[in-house]
N, C-alpha and C positions, 0 to 999 in steps of 0.2 A: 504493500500500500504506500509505501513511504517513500519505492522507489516512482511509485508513478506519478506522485505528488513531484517530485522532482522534474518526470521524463516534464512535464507538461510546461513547465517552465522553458522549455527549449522548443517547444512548436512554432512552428513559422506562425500556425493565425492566433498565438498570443504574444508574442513577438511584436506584431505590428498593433498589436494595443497601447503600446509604450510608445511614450515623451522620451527626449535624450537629453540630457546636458551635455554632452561631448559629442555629437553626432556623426561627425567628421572621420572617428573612429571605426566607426561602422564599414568604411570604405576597404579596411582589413580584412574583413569576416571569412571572403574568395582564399586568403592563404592560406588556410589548414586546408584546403582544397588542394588547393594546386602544391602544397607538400606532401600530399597522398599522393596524388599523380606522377611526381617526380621520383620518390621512394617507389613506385608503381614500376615504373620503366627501370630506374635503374636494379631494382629487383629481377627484372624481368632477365637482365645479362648474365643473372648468374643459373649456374646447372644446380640444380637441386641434385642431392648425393644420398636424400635419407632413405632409409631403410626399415620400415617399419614391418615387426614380424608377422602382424597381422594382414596387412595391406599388397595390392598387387603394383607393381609401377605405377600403371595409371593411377590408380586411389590413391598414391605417395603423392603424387603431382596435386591432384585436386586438395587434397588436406592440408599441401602446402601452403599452395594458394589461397584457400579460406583462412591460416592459421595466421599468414604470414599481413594480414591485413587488420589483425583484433591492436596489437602495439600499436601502429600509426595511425587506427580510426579514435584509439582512448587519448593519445599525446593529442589530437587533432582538435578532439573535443575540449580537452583541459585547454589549450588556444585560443579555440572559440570564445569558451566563458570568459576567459582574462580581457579577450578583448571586448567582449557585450558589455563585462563586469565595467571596463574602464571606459566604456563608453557612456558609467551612468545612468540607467535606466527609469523612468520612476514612471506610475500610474497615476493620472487624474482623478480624482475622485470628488465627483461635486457631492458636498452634504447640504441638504436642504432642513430648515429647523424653522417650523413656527412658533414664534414670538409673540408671546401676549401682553399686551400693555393694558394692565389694567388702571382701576381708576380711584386718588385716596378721599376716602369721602370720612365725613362726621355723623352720624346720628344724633342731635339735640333731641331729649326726651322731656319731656314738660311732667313734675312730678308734683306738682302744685295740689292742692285739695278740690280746687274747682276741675280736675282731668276725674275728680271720681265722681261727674253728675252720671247720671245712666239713663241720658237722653239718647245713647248711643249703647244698646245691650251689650256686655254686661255693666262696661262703661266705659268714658272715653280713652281712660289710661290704659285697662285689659285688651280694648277693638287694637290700640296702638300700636301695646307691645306686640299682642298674638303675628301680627301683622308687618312690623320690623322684623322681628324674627324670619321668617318667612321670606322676606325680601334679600335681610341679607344670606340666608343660604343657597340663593341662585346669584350670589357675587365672588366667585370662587375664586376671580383674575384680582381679585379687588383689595386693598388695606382698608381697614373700618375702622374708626376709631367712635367710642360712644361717650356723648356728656350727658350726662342727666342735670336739670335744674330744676329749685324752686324760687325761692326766697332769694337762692346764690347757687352756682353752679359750679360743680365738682365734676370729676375726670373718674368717670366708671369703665372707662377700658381705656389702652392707649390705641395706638395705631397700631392693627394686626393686620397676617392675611390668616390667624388659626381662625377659621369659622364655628365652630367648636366653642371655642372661650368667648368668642364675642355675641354669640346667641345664649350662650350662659348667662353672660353678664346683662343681657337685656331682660332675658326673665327671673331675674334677681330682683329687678326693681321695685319699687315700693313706695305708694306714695306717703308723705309724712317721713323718707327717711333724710332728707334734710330740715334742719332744726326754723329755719328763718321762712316764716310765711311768705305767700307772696311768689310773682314769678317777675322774675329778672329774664326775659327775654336777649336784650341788649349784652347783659355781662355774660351769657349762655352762648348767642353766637362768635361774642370777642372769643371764650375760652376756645371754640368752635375754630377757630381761625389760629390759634395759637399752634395746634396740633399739623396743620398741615400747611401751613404758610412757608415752610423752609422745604417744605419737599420739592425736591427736581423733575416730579411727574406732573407734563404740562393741564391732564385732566384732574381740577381738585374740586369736588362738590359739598356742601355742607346742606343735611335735610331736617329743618326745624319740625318739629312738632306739635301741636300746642294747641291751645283755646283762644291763642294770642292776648290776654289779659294781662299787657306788661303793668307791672306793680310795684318792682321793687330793682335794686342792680344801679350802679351809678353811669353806665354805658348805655346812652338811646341804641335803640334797635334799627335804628334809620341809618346812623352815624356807621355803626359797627356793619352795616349791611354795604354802606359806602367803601368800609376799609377791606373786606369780604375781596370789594370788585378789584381793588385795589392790587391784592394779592393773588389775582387771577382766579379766586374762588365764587363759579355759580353759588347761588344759594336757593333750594327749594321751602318752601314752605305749605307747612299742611297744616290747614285750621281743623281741627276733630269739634262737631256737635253739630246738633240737628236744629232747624231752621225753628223747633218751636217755642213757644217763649219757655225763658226758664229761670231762677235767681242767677247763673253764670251762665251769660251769654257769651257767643264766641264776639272776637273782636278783628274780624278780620283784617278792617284799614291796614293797622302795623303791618300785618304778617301779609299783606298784598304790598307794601314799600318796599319793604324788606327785600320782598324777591325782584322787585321792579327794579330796585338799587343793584342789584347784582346781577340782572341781565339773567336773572333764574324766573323762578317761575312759581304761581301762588296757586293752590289747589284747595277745595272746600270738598271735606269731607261729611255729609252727612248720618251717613249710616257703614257699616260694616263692609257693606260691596264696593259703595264707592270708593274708600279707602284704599280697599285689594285693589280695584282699576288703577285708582293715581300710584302706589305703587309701582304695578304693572307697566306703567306711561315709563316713570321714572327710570327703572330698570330698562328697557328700550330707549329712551332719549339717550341715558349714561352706560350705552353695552362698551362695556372693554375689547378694545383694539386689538385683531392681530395681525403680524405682519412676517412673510414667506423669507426668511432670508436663506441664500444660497451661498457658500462657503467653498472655494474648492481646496483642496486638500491633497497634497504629493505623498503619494508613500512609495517610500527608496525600495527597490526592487534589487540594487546593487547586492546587497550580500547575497541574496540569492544563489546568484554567478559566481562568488568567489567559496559558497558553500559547495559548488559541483566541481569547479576549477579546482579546488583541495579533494573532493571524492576522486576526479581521473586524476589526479595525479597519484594519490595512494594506489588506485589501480593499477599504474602505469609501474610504479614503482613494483607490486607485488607480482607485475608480470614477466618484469625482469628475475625475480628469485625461481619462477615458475621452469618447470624441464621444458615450454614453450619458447622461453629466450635460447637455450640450448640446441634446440631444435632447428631455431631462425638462424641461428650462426655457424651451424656446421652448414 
C-alpha cells in the first residue's frame, strides 16, 4: 500500500497538477533517459559470457537483457526525483471558509414595578423576558450583552456570544431586584452604550425595552439616544402595554425619540404576538453577515521527491551487494 502511495507521486497526470518554483529544471527530466539509452548501446558491445545452469543460451541472453536494465532504470529514477525534487514542486490549494460577522447588540430590560401591570398576560415584564429569550437564541453569530434597569441600571451580563448564560441571565430577572424606584431610561441606555461603544464591529445595536415611563436617572433618554448615534449604535425601542386605559400607561413619545435619535426604530407592542412579530422584524432587519473568503494555500510536494530519491538510491545501492551486480560485470 505504501508503495503505491508512493508509485502515484511519479505519474505523469499528477505530475502536471503541480506549480514549480524552479521550473526551468524541468528541462533535465529527458536525461535519465537518454543515460539509459547510452548505457543501452554501449551494453549492447559487449558479448554476454554467462552461464547459467539452469538456462539455455538463448534464455542467458534474454535474462541478461531484462536483468541488465533493473540498475540503470532505479539510478534513473533516483535522477528523476532529485531533479522534480529540485525543481520545487508544490500544489495549489484554494481553501474556501465562511465568515460570519455577527452583530454586538444590548438588551435594556425595564425592571421597574409599572412592567408588572398584566394589561399584557401574564404581564409586561414575563410577555418580555419569555420573549428576549427566544430572540436571543436564534442570534448565534451575535455578542449580547444585557442591562437590566429600574430606578438605576446595573450590568446583568457583559458582552457574550455563550447563549446559554445570556438566556440564563434574562430569566433570572426580577422585578423589584433593584433597590431605587423609578425607571431611568436615559442612564439605562448610557450604561447601554458603555458596553459596546469600543467594539471594532461596525454593526452595534442597542434594544430598549420598557413602558417608557422615564422617572428617574440623571441622563435624558433623548441626549443619550443622540450619543447612541454618535457611537454608530442603532437603537430599537419597544414600548410593552396594551392600548387600554390603565394607572401605568405606556409612554411612548421618549421611546419613539429615542429610536428617531439613533436612526433605529420604535415599535409598540400591544399584546404577546405583536411582541414575537417586532422581534421577529428585528432579528431580520439585524441578520449577521457572512462572507465567502477564499485562501489559496501551497503545500510543498518537495520532500516527497527527495523521500523516493533516498528509496532508489538505497535500492541502487542494495543492488550492487546483490549476485545481480556480479552477474552484470562478468
Amino acid at each position: 500500500m505504501k508503495f503505491d502511495l508512493y508509485y502515484s507521486w511519479l505519474k505523469l497526470k499528477t505530475i502536471f497538477t503541480y506549480d514549480w518554483e524552479n521550473p526551468y529544471f524541468l528541462y533535465l527530466i529527458p536525461l535519465p533517459l537518454v543515460i539509459i539509452l547510452i548505457s543501452s548501446l554501449f551494453n549492447r558491445r559487449k558479448k554476454s559470457t554467462i552461464a547459467l545452469s539452469f538456462s539455455t543460451p538463448m534464455e542467458q541472453n534474454r535474462w541478461v537483457r531484462l536483468i541488465s536494465f533493473i540498475p540503470k532504470t532505479i539510478e534513473s529514477l533516483c535522477l528523476l526525483c532529485v531533479i522534480l525534487a529540485i525543481a520545487s514542486p508544490y500544489k495549489k490549494i484554494i481553501k474556501t471558509e465562511i465568515k460570519y460577522g455577527g452583530v454586538d447588540m444590548v438588551m435594556a430590560l425595564d425592571l421597574s414595578s409599572s412592567m408588572l401591570t398584566q394589561d399584557v398576560s401574564p404581564s409586561r415584564l414575563e410577555v418580555a423576558k419569555k420573549l428576549a429569550i427566544s430572540f436571543a437564541k436564534n442570534r448565534s453569530q451575535d455578542q449580547i450583552s444585557l442591562v437590566a434597569f429600574a430606578g438605576s441600571p446595573y450590568l446583568a451580563s457583559p458582552l457574550t456570544s455563550d447563549l446559554t448564560y445570556i438566556t440564563k441571565a434574562i430569566s433570572l430577572l426580577e422585578s423589584r431586584q433593584i433597590k431605587e424606584e423609578g425607571t431611568a431610561l436615559g442612564d439605562a441606555l448610557g450604561m447601554s452604550i458603555n458596553q459596546i461603544r469600543d467594539e471594532k464591529n461596525p454593526k452595534k445595536v442597542a434594544i430598549v425595552i420598557s413602558d417608557g415611563n422615564n422617572t428617574a436617572g440623571n441622563l435624558d433618554p433623548i441626549t443619550a439616544a443622540s450619543l447612541a448615534k454618535s457611537f454608530g449604535i442603532k437603537v430599537y425601542t419597544i414600548a410593552v402595554g396594551s392600548n387600554k386605559p390603565s394607572l401605568d400607561p405606556v409612554d411612548e413619545s421618549t421611546l419613539r425619540l429615542m429610536a428617531e435619535k439613533s436612526n433605529g426604530q420604535f415599535y409598540r407592542a400591544t399584546d404577546s404576538k405583536t411582541l414575537s412579530d417586532i422581534f421577529k422584524e428585528i432579528d431580520f432587519l439585524e441578520k449577521s453577515r457572512s462572507l465567502q473568503v477564499s485562501t489559496e494555500i501551497h503545500e510543498d510536494v518537495k520532500p516527497i521527491f527527495i523521500k523516493l530519491a533516498f528509496l532508489f538510491f538505497c535500492v541502487s545501492i542494495l543492488l550492487k551487494l546483490t549476485p545481480i551486480s556480479n552477474i552484470l560485470e562478468d
